[in-house]
mmCIF entry with sequence, helices, sheets and N, C-alpha, C, O atoms, coordinates in Angstrom:
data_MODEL
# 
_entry.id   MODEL 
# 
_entity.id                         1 
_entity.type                       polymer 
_entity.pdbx_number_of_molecules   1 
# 
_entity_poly.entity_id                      1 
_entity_poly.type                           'polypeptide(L)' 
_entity_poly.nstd_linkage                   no 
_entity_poly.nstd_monomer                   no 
_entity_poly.pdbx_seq_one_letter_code       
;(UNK)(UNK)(UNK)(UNK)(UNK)(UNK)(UNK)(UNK)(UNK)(UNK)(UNK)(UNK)(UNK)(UNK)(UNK)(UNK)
(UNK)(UNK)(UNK)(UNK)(UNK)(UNK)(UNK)(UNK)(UNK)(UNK)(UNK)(UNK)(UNK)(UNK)(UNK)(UNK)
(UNK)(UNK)(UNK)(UNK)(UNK)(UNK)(UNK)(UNK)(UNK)(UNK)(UNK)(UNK)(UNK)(UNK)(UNK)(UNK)
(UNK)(UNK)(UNK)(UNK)
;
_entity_poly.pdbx_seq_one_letter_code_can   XXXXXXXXXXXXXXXXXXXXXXXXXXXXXXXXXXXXXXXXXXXXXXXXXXXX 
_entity_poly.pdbx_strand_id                 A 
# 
loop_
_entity_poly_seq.entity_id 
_entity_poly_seq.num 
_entity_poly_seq.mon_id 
_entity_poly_seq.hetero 
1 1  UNK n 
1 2  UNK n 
1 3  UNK n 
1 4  UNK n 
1 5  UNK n 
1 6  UNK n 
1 7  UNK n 
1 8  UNK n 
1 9  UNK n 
1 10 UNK n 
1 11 UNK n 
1 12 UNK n 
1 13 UNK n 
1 14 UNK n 
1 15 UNK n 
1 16 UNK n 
1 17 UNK n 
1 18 UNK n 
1 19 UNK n 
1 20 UNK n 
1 21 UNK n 
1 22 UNK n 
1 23 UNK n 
1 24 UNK n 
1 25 UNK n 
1 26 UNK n 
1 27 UNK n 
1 28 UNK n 
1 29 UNK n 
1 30 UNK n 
1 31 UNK n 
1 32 UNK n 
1 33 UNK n 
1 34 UNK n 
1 35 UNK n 
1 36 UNK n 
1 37 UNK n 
1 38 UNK n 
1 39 UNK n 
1 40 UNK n 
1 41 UNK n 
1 42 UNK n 
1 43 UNK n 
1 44 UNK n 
1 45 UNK n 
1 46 UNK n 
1 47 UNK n 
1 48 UNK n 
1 49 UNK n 
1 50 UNK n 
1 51 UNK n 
1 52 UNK n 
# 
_struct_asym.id          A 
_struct_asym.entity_id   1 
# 
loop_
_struct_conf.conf_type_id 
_struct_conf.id 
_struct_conf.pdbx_PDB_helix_id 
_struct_conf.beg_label_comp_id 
_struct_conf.beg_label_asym_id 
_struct_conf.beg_label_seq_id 
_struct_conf.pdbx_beg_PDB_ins_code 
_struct_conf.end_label_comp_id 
_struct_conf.end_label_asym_id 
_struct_conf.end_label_seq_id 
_struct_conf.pdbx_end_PDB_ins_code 
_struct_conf.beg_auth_comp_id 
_struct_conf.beg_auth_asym_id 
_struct_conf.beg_auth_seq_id 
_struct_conf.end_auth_comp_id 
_struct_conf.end_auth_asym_id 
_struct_conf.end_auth_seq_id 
_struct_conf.pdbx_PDB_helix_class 
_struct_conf.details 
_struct_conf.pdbx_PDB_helix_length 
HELX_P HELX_P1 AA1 UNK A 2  ? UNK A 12 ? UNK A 2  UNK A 12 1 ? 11 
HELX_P HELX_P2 AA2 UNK A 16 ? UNK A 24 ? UNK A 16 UNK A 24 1 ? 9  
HELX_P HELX_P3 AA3 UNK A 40 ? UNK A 50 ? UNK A 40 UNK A 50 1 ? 11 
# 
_struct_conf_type.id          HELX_P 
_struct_conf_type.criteria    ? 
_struct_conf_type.reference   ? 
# 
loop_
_atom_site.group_PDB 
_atom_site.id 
_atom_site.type_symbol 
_atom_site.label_atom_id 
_atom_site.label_alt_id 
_atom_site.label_comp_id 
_atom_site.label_asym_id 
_atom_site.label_entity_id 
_atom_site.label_seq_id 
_atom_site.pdbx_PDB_ins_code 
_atom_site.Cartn_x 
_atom_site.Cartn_y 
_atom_site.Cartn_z 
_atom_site.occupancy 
_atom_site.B_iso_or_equiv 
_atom_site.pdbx_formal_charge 
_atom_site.auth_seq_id 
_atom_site.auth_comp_id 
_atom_site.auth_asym_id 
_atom_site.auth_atom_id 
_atom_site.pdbx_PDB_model_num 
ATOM 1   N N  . UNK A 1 1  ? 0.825   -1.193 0.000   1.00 0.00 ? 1  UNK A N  1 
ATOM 2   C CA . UNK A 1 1  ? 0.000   0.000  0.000   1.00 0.00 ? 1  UNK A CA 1 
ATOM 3   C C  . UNK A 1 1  ? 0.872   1.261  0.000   1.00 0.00 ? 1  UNK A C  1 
ATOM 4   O O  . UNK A 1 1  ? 0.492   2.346  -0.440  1.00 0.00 ? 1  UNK A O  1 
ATOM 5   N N  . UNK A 1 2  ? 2.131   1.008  0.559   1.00 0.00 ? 2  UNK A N  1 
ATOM 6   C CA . UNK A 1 2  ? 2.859   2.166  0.754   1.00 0.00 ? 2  UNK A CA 1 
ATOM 7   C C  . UNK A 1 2  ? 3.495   2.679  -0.562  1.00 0.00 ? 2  UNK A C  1 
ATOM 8   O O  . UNK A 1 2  ? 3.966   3.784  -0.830  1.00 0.00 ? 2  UNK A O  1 
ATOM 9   N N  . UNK A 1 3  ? 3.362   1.460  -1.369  1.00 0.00 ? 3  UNK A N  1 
ATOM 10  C CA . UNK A 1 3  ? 4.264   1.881  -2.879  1.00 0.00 ? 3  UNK A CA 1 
ATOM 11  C C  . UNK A 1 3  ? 3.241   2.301  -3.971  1.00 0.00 ? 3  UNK A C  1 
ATOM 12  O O  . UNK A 1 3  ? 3.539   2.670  -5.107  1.00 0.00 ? 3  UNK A O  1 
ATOM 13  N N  . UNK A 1 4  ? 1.909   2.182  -3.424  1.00 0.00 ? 4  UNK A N  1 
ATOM 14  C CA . UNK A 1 4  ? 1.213   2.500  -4.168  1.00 0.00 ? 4  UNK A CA 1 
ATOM 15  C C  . UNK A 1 4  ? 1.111   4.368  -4.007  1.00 0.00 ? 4  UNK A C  1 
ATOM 16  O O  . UNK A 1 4  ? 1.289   5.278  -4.818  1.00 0.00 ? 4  UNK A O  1 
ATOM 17  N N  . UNK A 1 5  ? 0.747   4.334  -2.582  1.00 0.00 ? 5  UNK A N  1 
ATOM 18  C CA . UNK A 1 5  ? 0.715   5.805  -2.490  1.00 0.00 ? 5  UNK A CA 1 
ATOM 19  C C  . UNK A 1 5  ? 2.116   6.981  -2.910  1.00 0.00 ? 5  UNK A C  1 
ATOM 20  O O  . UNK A 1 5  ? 2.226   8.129  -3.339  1.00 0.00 ? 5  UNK A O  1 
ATOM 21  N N  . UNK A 1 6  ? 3.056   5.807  -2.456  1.00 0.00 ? 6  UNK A N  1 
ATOM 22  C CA . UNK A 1 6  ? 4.424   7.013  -3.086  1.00 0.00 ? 6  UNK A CA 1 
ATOM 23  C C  . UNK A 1 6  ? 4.446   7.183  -4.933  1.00 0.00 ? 6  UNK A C  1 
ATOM 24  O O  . UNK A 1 6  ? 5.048   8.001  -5.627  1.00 0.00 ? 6  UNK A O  1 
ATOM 25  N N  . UNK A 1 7  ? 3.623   6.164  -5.281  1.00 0.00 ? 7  UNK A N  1 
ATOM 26  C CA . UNK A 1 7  ? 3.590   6.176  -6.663  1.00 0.00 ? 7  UNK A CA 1 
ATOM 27  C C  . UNK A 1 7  ? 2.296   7.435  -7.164  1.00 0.00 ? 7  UNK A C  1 
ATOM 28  O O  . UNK A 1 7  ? 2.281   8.178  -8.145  1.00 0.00 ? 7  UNK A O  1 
ATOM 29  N N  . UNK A 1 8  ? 1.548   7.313  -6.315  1.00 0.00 ? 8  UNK A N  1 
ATOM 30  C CA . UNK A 1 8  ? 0.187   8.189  -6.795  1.00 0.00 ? 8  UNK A CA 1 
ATOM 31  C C  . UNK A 1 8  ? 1.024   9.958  -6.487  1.00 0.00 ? 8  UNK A C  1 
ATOM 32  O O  . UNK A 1 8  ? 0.640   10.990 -7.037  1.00 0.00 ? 8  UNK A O  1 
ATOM 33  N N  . UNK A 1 9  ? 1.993   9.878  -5.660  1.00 0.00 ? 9  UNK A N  1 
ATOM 34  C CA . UNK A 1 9  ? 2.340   11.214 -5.261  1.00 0.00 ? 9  UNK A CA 1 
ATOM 35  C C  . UNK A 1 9  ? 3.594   11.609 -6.425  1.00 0.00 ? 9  UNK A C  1 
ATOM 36  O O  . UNK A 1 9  ? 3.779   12.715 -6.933  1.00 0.00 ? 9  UNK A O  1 
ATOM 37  N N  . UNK A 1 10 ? 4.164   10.688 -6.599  1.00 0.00 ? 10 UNK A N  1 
ATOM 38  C CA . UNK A 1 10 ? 5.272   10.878 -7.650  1.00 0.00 ? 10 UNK A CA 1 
ATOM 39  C C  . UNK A 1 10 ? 4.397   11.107 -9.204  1.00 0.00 ? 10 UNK A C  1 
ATOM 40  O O  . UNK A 1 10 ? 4.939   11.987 -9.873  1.00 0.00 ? 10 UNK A O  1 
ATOM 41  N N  . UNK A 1 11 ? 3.585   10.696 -9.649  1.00 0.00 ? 11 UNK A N  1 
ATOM 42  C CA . UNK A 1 11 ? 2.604   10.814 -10.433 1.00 0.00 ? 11 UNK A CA 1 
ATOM 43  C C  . UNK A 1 11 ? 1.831   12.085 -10.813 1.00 0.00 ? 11 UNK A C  1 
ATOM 44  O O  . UNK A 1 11 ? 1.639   12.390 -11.990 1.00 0.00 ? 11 UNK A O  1 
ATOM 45  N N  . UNK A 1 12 ? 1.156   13.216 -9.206  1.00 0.00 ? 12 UNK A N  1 
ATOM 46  C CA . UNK A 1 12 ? 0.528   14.124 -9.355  1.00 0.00 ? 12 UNK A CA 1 
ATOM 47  C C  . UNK A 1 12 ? 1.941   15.683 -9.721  1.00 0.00 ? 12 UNK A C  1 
ATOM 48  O O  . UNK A 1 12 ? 1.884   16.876 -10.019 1.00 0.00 ? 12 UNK A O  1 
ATOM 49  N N  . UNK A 1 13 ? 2.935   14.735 -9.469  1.00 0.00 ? 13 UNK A N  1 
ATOM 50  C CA . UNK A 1 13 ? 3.847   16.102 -9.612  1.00 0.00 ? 13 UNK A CA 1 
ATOM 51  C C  . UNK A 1 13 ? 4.289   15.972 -10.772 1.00 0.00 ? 13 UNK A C  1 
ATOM 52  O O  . UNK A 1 13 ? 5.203   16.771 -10.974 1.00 0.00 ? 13 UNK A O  1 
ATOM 53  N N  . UNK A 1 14 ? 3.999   15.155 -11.865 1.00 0.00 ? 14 UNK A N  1 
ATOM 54  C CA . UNK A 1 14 ? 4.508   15.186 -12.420 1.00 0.00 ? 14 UNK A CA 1 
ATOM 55  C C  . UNK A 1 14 ? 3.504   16.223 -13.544 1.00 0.00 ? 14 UNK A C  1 
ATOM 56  O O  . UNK A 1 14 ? 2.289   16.334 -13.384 1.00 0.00 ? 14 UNK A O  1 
ATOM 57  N N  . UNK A 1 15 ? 4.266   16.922 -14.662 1.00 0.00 ? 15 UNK A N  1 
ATOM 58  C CA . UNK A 1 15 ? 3.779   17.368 -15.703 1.00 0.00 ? 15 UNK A CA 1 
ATOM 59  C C  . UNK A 1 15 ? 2.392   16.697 -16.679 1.00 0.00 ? 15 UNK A C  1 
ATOM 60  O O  . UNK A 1 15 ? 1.893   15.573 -16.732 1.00 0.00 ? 15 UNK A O  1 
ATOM 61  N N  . UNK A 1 16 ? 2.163   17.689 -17.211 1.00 0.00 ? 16 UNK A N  1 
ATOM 62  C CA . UNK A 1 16 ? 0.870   16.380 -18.315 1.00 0.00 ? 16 UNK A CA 1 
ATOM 63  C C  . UNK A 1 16 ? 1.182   15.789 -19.705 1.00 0.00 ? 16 UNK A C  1 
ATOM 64  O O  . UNK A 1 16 ? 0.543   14.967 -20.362 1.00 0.00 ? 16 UNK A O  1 
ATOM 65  N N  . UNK A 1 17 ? 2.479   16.508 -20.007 1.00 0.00 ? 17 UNK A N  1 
ATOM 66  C CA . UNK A 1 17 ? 3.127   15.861 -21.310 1.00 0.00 ? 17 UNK A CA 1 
ATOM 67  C C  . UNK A 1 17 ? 3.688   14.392 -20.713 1.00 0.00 ? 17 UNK A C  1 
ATOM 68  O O  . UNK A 1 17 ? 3.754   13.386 -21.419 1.00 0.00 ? 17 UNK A O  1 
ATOM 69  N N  . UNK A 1 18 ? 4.086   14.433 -19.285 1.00 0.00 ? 18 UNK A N  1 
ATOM 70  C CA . UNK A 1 18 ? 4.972   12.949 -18.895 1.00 0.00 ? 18 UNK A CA 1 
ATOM 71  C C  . UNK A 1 18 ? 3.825   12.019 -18.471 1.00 0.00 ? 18 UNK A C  1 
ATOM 72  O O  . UNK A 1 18 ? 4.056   10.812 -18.400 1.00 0.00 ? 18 UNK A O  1 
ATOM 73  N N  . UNK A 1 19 ? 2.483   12.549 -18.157 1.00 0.00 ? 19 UNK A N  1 
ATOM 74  C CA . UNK A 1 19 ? 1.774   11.707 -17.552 1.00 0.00 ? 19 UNK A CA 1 
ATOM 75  C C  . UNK A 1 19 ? 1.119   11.507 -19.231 1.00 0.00 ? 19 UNK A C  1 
ATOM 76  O O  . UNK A 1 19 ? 0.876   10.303 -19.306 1.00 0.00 ? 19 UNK A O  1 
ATOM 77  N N  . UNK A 1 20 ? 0.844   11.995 -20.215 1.00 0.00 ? 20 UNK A N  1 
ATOM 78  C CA . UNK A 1 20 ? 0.730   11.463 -21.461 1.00 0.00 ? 20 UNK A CA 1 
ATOM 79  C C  . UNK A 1 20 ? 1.708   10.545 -22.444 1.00 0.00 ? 20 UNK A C  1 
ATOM 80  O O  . UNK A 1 20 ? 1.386   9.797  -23.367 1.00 0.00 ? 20 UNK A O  1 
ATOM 81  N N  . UNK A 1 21 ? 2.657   10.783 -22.056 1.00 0.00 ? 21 UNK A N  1 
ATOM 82  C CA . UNK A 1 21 ? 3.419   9.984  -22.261 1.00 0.00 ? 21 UNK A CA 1 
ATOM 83  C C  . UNK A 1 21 ? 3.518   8.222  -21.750 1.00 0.00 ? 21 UNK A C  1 
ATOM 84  O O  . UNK A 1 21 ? 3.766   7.172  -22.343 1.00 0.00 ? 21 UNK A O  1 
ATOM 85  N N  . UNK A 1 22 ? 3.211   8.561  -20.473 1.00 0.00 ? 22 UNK A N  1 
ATOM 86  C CA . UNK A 1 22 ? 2.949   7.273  -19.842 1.00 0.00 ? 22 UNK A CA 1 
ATOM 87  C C  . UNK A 1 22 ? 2.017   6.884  -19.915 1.00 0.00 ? 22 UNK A C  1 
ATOM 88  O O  . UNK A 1 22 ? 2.146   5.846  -19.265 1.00 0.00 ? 22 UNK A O  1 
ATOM 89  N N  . UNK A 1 23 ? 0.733   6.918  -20.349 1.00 0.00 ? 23 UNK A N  1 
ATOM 90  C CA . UNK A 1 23 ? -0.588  6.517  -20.611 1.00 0.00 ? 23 UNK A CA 1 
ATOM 91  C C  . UNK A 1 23 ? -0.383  6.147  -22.242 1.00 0.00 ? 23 UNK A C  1 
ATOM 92  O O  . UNK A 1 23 ? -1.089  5.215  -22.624 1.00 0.00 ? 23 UNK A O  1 
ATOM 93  N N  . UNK A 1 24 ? 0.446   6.728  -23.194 1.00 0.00 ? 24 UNK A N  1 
ATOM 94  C CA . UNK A 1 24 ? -0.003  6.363  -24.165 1.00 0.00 ? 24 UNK A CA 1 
ATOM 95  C C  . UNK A 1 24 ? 1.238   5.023  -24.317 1.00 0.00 ? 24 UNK A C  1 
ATOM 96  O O  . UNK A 1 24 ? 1.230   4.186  -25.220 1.00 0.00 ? 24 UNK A O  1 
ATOM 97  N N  . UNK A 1 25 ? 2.266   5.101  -23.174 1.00 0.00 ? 25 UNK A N  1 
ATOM 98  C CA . UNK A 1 25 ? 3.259   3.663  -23.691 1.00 0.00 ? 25 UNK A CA 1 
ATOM 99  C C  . UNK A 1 25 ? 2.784   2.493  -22.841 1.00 0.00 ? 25 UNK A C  1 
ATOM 100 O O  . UNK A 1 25 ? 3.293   1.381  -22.695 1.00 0.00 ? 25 UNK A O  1 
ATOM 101 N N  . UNK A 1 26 ? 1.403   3.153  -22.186 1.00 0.00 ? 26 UNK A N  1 
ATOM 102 C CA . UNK A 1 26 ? 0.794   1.952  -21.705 1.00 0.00 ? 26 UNK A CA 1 
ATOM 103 C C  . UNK A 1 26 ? -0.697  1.164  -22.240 1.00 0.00 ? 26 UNK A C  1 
ATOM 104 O O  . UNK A 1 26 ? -1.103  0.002  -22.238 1.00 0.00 ? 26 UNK A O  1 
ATOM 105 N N  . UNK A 1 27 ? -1.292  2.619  -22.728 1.00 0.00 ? 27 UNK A N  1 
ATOM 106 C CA . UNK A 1 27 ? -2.400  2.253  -23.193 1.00 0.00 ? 27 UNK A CA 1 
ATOM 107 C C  . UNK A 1 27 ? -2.481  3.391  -24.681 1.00 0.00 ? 27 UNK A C  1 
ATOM 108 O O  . UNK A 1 27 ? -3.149  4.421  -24.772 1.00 0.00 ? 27 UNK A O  1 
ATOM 109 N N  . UNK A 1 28 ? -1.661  2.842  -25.610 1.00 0.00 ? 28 UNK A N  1 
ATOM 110 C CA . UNK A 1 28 ? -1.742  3.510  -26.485 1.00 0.00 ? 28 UNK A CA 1 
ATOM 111 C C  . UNK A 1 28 ? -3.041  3.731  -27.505 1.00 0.00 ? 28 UNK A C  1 
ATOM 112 O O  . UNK A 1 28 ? -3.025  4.759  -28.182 1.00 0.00 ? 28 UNK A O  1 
ATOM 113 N N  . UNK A 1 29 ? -4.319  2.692  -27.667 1.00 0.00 ? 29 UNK A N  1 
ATOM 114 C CA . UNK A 1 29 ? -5.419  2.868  -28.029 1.00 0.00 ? 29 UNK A CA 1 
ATOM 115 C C  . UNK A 1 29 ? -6.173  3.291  -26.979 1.00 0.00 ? 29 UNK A C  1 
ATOM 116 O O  . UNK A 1 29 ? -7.319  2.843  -27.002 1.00 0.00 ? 29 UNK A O  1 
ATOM 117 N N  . UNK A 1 30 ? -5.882  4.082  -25.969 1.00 0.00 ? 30 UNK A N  1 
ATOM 118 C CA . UNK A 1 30 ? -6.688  4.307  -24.676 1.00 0.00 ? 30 UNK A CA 1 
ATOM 119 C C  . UNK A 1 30 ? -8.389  3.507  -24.698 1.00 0.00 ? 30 UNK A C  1 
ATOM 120 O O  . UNK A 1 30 ? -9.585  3.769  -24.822 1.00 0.00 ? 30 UNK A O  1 
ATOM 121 N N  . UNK A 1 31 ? -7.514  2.492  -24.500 1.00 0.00 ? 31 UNK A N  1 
ATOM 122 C CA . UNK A 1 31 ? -8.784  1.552  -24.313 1.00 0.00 ? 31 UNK A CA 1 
ATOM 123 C C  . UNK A 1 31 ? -9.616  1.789  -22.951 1.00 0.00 ? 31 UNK A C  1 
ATOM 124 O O  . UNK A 1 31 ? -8.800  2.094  -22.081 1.00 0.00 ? 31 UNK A O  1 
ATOM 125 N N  . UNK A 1 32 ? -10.564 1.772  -22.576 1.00 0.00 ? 32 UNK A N  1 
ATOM 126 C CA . UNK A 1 32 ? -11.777 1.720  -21.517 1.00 0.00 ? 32 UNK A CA 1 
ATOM 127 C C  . UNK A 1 32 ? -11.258 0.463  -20.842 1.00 0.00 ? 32 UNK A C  1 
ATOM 128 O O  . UNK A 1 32 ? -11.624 -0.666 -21.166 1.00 0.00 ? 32 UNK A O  1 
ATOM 129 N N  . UNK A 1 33 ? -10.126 0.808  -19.605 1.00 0.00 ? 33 UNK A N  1 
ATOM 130 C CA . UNK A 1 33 ? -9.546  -0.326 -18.704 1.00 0.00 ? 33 UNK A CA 1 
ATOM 131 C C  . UNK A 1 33 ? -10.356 -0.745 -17.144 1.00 0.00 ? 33 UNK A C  1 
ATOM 132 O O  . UNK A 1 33 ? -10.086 -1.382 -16.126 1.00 0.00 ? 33 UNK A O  1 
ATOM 133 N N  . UNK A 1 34 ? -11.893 0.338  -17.899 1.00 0.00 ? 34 UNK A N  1 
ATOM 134 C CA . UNK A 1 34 ? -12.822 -0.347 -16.318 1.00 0.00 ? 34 UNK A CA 1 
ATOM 135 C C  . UNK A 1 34 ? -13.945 -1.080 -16.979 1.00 0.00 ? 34 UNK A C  1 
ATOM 136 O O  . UNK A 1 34 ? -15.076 -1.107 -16.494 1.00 0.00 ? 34 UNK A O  1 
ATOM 137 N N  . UNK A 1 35 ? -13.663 -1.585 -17.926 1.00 0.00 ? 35 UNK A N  1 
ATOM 138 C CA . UNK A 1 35 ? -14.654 -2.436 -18.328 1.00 0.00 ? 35 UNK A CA 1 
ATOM 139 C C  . UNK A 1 35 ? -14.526 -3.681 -17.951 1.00 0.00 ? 35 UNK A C  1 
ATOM 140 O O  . UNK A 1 35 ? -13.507 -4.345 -18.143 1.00 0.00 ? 35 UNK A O  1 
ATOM 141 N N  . UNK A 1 36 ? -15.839 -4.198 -17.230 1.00 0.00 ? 36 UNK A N  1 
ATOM 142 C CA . UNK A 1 36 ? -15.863 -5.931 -16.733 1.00 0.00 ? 36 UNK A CA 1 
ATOM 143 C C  . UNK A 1 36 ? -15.223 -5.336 -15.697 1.00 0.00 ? 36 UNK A C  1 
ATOM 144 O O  . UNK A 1 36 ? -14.131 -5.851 -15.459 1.00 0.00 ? 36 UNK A O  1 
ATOM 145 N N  . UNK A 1 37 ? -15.505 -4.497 -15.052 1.00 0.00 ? 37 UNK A N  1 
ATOM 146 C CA . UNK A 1 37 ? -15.244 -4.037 -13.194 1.00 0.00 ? 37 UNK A CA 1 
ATOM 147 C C  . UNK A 1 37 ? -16.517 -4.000 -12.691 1.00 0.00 ? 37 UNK A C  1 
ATOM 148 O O  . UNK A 1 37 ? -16.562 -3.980 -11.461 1.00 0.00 ? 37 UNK A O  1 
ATOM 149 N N  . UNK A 1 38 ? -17.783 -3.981 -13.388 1.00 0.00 ? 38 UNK A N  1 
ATOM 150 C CA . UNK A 1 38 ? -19.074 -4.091 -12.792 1.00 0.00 ? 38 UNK A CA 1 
ATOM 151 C C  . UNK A 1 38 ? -19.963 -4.500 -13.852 1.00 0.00 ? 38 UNK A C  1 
ATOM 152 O O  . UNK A 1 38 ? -19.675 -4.355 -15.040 1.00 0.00 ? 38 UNK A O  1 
ATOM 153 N N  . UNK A 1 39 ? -21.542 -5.247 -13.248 1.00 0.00 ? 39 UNK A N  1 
ATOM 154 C CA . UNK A 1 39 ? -22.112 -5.692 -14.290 1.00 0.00 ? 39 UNK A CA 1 
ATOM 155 C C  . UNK A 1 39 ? -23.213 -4.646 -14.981 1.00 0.00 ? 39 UNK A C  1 
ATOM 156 O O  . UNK A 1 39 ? -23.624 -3.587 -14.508 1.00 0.00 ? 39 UNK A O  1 
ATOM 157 N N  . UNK A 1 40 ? -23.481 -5.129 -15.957 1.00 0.00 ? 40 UNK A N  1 
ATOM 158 C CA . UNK A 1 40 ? -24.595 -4.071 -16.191 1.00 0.00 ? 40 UNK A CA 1 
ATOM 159 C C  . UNK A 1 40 ? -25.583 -3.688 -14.781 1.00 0.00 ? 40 UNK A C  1 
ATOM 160 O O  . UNK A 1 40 ? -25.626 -2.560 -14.290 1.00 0.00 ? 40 UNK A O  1 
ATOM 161 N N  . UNK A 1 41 ? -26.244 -4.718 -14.334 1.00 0.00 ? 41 UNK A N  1 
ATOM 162 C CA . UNK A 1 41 ? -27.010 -4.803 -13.092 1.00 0.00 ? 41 UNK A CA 1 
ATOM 163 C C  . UNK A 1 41 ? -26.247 -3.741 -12.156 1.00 0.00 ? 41 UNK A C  1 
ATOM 164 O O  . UNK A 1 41 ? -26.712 -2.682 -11.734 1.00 0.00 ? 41 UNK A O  1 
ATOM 165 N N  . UNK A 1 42 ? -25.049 -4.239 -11.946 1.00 0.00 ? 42 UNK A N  1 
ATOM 166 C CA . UNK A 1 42 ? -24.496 -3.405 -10.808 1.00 0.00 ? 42 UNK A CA 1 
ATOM 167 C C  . UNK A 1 42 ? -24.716 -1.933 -10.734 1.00 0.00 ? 42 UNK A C  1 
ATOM 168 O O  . UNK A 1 42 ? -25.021 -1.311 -9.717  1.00 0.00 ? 42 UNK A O  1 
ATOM 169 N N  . UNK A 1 43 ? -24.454 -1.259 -12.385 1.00 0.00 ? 43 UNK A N  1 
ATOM 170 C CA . UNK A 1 43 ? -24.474 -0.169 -12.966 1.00 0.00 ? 43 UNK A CA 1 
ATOM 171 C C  . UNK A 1 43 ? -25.524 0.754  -12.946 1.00 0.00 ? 43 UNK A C  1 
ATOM 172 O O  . UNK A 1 43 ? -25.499 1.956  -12.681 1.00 0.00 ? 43 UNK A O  1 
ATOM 173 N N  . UNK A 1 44 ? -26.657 -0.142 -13.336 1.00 0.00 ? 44 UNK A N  1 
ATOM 174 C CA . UNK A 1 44 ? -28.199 0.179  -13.042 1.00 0.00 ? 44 UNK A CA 1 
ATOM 175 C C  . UNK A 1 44 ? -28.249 0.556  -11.441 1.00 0.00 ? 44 UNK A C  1 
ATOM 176 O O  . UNK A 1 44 ? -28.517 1.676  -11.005 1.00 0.00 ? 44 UNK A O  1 
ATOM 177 N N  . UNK A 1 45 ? -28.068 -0.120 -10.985 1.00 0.00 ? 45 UNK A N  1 
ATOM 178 C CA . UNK A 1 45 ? -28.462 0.238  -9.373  1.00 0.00 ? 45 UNK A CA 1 
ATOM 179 C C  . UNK A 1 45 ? -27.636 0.857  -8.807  1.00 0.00 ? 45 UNK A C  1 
ATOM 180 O O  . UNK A 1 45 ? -27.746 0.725  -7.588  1.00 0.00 ? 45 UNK A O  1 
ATOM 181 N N  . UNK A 1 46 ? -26.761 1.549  -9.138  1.00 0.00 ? 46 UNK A N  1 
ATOM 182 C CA . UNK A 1 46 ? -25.556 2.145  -8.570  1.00 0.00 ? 46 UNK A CA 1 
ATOM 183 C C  . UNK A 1 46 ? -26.308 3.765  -9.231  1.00 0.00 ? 46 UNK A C  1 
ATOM 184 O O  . UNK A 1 46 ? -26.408 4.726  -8.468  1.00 0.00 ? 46 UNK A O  1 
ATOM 185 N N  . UNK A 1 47 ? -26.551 3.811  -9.987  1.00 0.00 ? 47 UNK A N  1 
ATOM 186 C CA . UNK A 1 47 ? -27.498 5.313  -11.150 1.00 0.00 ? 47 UNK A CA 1 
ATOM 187 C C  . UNK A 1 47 ? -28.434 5.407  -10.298 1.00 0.00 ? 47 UNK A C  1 
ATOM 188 O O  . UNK A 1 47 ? -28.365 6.181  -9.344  1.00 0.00 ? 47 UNK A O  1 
ATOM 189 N N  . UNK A 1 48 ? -29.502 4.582  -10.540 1.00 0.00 ? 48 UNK A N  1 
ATOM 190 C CA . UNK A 1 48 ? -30.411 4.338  -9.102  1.00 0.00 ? 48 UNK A CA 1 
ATOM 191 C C  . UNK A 1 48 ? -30.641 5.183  -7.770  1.00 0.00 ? 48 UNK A C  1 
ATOM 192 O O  . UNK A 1 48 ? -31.405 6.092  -7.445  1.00 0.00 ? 48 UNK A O  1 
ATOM 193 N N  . UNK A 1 49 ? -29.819 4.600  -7.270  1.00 0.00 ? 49 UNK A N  1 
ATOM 194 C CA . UNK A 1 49 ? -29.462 4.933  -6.216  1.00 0.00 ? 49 UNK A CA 1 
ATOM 195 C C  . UNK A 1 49 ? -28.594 6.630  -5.844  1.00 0.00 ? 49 UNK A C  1 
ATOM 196 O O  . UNK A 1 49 ? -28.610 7.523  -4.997  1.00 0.00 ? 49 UNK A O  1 
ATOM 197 N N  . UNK A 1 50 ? -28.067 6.344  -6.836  1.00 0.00 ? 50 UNK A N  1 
ATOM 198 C CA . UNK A 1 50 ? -27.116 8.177  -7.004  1.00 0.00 ? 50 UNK A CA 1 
ATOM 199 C C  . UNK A 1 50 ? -28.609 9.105  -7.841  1.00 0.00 ? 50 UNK A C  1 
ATOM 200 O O  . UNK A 1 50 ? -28.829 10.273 -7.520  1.00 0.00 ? 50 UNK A O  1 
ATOM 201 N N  . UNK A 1 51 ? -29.002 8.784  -8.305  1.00 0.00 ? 51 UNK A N  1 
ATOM 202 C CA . UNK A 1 51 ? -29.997 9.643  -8.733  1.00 0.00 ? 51 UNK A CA 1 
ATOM 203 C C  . UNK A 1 51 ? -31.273 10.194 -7.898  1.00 0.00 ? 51 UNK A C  1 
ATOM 204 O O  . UNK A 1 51 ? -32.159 10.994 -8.200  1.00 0.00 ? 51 UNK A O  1 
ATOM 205 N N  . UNK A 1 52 ? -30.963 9.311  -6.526  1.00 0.00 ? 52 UNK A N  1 
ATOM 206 C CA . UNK A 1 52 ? -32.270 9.412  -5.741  1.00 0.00 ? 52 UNK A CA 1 
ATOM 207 C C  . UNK A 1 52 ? -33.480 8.795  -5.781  1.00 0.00 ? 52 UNK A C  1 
ATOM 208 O O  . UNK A 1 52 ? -34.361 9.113  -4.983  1.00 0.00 ? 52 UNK A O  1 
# 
């Protein structure tokens, strides 16, 4: 957990040309990497619920 957070902090300082840089030598078709993190169902009721 600890390398995660020194990573999220090393990350926000960084510039937006380097943080583009690193997104595109990772996800160069910036593919949609939260897909199949919830089901449709889940999705529905999660709107639902945030909508009041």
């Amino acid at each position: 957990m600890e390398n995660a957070i020194r990573r999220e902090k090393q990350l926000k300082a960084w510039h937006r040309e380097w943080k583009w840089t690193l997104i595109n030598a990772e996800n160069p078709d910036l593919k949609d990497l939260s897909v199949g993190w919830f089901t449709e169902k889940e999705i529905q009721e999660y709107s639902r619920n945030a909508n009041g």
